[in-house]
DSSP file (Angstrom, degrees, kcal/mol; ACC not computed):
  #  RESIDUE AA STRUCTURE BP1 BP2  ACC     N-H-->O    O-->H-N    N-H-->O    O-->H-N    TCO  KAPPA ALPHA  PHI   PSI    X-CA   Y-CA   Z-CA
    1    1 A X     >        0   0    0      0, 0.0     4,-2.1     0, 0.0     5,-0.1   0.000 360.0 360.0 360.0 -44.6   92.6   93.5  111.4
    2    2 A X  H  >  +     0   0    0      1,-0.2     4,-2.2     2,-0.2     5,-0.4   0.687 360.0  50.9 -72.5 -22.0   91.8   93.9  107.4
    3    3 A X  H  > S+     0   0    0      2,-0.2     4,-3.3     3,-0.1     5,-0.3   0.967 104.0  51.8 -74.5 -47.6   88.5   92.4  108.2
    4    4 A X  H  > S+     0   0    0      1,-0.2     4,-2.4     2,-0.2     5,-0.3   0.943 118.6  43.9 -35.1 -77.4   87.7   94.8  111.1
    5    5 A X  H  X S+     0   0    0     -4,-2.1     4,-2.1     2,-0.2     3,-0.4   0.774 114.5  43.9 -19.3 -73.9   88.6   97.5  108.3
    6    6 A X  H  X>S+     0   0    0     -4,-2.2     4,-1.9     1,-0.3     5,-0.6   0.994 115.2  51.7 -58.9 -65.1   86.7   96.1  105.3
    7    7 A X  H  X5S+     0   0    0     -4,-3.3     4,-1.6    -5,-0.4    -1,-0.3   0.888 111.2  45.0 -42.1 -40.7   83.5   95.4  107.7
    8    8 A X  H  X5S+     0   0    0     -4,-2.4     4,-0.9    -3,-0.4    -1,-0.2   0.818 112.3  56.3 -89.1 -27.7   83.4   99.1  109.1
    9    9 A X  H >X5S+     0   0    0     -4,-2.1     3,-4.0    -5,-0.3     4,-0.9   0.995 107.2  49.9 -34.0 -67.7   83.9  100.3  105.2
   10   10 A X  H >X5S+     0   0    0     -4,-1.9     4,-2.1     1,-0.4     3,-1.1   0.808 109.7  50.2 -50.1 -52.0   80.9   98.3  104.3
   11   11 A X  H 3X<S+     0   0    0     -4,-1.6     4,-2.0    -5,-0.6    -1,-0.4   0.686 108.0  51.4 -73.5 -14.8   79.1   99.9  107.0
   12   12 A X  H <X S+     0   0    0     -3,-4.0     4,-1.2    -4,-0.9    -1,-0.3   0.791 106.5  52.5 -64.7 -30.8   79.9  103.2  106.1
   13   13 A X  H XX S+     0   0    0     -3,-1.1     4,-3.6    -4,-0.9     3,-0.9   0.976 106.2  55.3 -83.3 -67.8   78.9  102.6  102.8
   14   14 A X  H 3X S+     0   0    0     -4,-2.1     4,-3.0     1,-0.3     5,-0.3   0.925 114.7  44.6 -19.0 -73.3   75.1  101.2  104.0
   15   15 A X  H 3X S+     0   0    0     -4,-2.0     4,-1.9     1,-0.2    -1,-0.3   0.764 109.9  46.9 -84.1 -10.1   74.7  104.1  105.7
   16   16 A X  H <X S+     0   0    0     -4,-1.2     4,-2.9    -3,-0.9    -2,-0.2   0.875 119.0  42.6 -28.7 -68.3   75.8  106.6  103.4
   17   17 A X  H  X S+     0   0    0     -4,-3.6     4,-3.4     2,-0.1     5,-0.4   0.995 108.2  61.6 -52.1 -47.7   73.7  104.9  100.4
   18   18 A X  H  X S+     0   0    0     -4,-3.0     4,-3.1    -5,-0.3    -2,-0.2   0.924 111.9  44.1 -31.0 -63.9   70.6  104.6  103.4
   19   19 A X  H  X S+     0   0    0     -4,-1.9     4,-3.2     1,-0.3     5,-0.3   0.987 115.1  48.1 -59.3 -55.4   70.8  108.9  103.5
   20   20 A X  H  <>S+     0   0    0     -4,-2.9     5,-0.8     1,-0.2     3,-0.5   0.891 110.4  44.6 -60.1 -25.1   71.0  109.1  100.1
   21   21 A X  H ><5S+     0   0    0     -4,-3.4     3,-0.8     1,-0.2    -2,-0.2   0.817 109.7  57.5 -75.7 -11.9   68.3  107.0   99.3
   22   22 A X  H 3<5S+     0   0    0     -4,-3.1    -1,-0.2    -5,-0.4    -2,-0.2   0.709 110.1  46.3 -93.2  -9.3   66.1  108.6  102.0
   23   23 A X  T 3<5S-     0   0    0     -4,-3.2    -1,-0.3    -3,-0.5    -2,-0.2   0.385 102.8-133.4-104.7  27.4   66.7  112.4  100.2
   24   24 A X  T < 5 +     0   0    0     -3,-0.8    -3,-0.1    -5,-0.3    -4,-0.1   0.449  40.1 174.9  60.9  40.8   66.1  111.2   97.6
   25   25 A X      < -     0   0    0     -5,-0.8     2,-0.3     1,-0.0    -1,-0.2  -0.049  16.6-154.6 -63.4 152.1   68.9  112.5   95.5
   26   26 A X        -     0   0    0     -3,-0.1     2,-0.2    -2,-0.0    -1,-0.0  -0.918  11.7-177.2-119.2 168.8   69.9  111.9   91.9
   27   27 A X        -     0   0    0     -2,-0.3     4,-0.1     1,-0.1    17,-0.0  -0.651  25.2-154.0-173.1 125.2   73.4  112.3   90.3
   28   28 A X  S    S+     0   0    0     -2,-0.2     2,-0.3     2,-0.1    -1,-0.1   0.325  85.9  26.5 -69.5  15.0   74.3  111.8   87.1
   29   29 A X  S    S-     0   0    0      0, 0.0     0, 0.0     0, 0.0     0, 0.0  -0.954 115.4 -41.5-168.2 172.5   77.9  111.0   88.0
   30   30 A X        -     0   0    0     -2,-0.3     2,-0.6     1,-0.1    -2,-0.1  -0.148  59.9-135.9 -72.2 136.6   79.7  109.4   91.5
   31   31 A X        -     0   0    0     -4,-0.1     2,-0.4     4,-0.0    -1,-0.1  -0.774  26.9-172.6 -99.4 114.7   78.0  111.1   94.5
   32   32 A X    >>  -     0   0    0     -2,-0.6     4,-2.3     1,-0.1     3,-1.4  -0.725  39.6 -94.9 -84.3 119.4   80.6  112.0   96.8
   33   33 A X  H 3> S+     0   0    0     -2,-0.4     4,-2.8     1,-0.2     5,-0.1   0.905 128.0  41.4   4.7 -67.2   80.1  113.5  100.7
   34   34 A X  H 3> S+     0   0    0      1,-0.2     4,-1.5     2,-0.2    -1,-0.2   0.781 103.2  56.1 -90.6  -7.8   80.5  116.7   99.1
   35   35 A X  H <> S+     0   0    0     -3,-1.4     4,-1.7     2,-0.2    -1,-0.2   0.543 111.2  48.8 -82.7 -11.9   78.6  116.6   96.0
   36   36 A X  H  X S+     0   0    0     -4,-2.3     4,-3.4     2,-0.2    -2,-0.2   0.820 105.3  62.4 -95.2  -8.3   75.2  115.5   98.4
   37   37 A X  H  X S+     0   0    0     -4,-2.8     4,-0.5    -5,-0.4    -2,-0.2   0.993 110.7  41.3 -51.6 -54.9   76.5  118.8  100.6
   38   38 A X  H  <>S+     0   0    0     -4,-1.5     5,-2.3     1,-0.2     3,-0.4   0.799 115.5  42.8 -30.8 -57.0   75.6  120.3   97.2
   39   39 A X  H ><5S+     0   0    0     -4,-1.7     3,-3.1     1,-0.2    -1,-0.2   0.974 112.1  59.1 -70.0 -48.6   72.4  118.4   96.4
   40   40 A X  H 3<5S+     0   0    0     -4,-3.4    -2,-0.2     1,-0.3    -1,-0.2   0.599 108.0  45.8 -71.1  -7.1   71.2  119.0  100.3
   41   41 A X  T 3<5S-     0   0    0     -4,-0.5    -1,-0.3    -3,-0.4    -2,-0.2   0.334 128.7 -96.1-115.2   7.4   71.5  122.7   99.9
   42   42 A X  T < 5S+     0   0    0     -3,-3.1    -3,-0.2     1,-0.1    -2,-0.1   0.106  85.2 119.7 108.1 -20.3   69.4  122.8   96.3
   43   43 A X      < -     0   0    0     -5,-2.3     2,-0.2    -6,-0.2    -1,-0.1   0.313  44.7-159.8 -75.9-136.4   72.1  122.8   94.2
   44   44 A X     >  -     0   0    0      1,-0.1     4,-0.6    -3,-0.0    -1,-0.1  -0.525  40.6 -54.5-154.9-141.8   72.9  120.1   91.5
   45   45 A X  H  > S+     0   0    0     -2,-0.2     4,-2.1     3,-0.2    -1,-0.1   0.974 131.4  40.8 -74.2 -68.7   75.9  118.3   88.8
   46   46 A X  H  > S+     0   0    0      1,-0.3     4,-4.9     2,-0.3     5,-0.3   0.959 115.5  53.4 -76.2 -47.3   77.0  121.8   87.1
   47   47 A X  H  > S+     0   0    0      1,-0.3     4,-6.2     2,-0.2     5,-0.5   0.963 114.8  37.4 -58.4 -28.2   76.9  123.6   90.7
   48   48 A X  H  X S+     0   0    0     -4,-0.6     4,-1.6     1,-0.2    -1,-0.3   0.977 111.5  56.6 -67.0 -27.1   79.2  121.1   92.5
   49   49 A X  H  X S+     0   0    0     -4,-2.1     4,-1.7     1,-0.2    37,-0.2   0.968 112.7  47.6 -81.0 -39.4   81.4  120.8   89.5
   50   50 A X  H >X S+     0   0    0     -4,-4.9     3,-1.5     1,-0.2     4,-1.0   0.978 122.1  33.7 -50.5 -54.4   81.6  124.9   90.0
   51   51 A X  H 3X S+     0   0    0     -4,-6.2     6,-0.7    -5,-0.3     4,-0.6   0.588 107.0  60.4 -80.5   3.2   82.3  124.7   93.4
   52   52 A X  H 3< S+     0   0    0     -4,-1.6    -1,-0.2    -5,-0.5     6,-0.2   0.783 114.6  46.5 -79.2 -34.8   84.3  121.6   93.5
   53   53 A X  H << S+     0   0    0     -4,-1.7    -2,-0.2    -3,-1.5    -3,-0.1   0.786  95.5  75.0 -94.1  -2.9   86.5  124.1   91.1
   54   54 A X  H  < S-     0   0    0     -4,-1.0    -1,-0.2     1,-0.1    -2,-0.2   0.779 104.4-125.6 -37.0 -54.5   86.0  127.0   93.6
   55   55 A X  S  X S+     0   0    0     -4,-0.6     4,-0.7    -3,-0.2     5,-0.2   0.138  75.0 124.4 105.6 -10.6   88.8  125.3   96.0
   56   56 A X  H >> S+     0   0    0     -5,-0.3     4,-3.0     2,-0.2     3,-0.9   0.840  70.7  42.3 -45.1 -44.6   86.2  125.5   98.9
   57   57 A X  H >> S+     0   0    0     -6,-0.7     4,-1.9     1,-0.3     3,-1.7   0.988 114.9  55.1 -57.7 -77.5   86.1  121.9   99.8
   58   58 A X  H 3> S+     0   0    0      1,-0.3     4,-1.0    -6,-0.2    -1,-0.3   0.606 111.6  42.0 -37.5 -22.1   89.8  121.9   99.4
   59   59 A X  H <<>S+     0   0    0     -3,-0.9     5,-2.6    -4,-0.7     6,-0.8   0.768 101.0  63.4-111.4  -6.4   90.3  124.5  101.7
   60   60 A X  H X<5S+     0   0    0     -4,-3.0     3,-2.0    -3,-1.7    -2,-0.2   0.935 108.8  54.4 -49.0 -45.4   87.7  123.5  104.5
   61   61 A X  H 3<5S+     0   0    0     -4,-1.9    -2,-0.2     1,-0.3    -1,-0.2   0.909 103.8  48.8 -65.5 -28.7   90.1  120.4  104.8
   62   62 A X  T 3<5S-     0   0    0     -4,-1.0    -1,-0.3    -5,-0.4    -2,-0.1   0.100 119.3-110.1-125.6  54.9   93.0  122.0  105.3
   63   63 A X  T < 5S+     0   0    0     -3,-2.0    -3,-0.2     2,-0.2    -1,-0.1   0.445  80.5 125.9  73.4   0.9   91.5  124.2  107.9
   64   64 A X  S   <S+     0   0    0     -5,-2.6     2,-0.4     1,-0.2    -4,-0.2   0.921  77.7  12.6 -69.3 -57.7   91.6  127.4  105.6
   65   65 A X  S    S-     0   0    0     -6,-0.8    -1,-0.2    -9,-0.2    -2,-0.2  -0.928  86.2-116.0-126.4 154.8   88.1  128.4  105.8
   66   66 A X     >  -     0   0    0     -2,-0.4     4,-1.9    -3,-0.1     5,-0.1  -0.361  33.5 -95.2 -91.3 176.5   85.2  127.1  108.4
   67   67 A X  H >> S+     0   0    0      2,-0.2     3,-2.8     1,-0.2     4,-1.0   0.911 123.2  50.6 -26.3 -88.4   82.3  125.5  108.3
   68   68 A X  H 3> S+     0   0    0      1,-0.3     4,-3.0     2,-0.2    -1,-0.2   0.621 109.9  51.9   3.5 -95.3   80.3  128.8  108.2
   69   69 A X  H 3> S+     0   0    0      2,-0.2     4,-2.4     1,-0.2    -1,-0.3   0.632 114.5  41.2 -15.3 -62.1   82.3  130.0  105.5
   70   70 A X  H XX S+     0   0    0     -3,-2.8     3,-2.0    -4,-1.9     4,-1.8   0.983 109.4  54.2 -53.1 -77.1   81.8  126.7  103.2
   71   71 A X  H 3X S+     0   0    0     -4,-1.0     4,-2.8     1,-0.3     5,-0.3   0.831 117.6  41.2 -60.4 -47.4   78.2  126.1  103.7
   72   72 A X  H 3X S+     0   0    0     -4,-3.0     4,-1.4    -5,-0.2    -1,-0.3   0.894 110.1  55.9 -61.7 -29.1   77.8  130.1  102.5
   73   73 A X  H XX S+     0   0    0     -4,-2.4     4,-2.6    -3,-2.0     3,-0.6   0.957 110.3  43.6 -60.5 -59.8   80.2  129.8   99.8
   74   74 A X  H >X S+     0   0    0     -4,-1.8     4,-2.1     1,-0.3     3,-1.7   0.948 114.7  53.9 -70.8 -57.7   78.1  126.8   98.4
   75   75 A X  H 3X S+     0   0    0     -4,-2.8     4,-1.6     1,-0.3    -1,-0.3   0.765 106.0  52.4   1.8 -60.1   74.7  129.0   99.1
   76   76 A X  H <X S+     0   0    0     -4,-1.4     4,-1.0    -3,-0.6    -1,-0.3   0.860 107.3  50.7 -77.7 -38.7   76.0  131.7   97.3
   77   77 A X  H <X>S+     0   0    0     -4,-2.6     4,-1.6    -3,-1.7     5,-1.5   0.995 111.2  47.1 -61.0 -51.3   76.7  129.4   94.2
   78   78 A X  H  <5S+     0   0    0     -4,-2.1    -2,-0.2     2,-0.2    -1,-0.2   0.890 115.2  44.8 -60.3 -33.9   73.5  127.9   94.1
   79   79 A X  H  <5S+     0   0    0     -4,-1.6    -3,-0.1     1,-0.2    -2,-0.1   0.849 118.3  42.7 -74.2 -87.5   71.5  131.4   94.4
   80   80 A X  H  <5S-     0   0    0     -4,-1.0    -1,-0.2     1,-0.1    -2,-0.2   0.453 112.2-129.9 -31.0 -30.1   73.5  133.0   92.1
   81   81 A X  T  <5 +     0   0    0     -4,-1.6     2,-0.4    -5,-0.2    -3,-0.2   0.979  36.4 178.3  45.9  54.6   73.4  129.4   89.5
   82   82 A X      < -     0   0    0     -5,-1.5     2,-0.3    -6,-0.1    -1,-0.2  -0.687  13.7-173.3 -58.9 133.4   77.1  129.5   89.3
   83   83 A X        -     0   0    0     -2,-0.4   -36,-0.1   -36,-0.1   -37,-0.1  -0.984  22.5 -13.3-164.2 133.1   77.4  126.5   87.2
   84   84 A X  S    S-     0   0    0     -2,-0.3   -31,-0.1     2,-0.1     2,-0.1  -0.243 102.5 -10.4  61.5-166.0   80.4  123.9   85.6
   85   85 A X        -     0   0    0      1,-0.1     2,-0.2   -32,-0.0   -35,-0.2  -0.281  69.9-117.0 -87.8 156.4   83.9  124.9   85.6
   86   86 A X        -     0   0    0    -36,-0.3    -1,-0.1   -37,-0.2     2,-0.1  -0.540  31.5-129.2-100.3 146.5   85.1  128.0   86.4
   87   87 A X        +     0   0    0     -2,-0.2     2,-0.3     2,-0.0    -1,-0.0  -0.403  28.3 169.9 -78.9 150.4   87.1  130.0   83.5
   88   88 A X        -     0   0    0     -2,-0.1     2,-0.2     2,-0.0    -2,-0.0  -0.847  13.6-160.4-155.1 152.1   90.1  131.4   83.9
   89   89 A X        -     0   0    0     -2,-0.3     2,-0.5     2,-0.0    -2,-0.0  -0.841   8.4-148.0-131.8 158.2   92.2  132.8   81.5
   90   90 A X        -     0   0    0     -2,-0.2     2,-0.3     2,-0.0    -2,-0.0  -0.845  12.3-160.6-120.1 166.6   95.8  133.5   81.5
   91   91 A X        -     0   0    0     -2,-0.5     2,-0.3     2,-0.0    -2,-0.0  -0.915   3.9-161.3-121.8 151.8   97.4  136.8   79.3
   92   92 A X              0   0    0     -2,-0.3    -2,-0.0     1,-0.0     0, 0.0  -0.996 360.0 360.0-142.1 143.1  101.2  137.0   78.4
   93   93 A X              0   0    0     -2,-0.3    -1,-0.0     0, 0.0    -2,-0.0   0.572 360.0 360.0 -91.2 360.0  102.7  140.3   77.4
């Protein structure tokens, strides 16, 4: 059974590297499912790192927002060159 497992990793992993090498992506840090959604739509490192800190991803898994919804959200960063992490500041009175 643990072979079955490990053998259908492996093969995920072949074809996952295969796509990337055939768009011929770069990334200066570990390229993730959702960091080549990033690269496939133009962006780059700083825009996934924005939108990675957006919550989008997180909330396409847990059924919060749809496809649609993601794929524009990421759009919209890259047109815009939303870039790195996003600031937020907190005030106390």
């Amino acid at each position: 059974m643990v072979e079955k497992l490990l053998n259908s990793l492996e093969a995920k992993d072949h074809k996952f590297l295969d796509s990337i090498h055939a768009l011929n992506v770069e990334s200066d840090g570990l390229l993730t499912g959702e960091r080549l959604i990033v690269y496939v739509l133009g962006g780059n490192d700083k825009h996934f790192e924005y939108i990675q800190d957006s919550g989008v991803f997180m909330d396409y898994a847990n059924k919060e927002t749809s496809r649609s919804e993601l794929i524009s959200t990421i759009r919209q960063a890259i047109e815009n060159d939303w870039k790195g992490p996003i600031q937020t500041s907190a005030t106390f009175s």
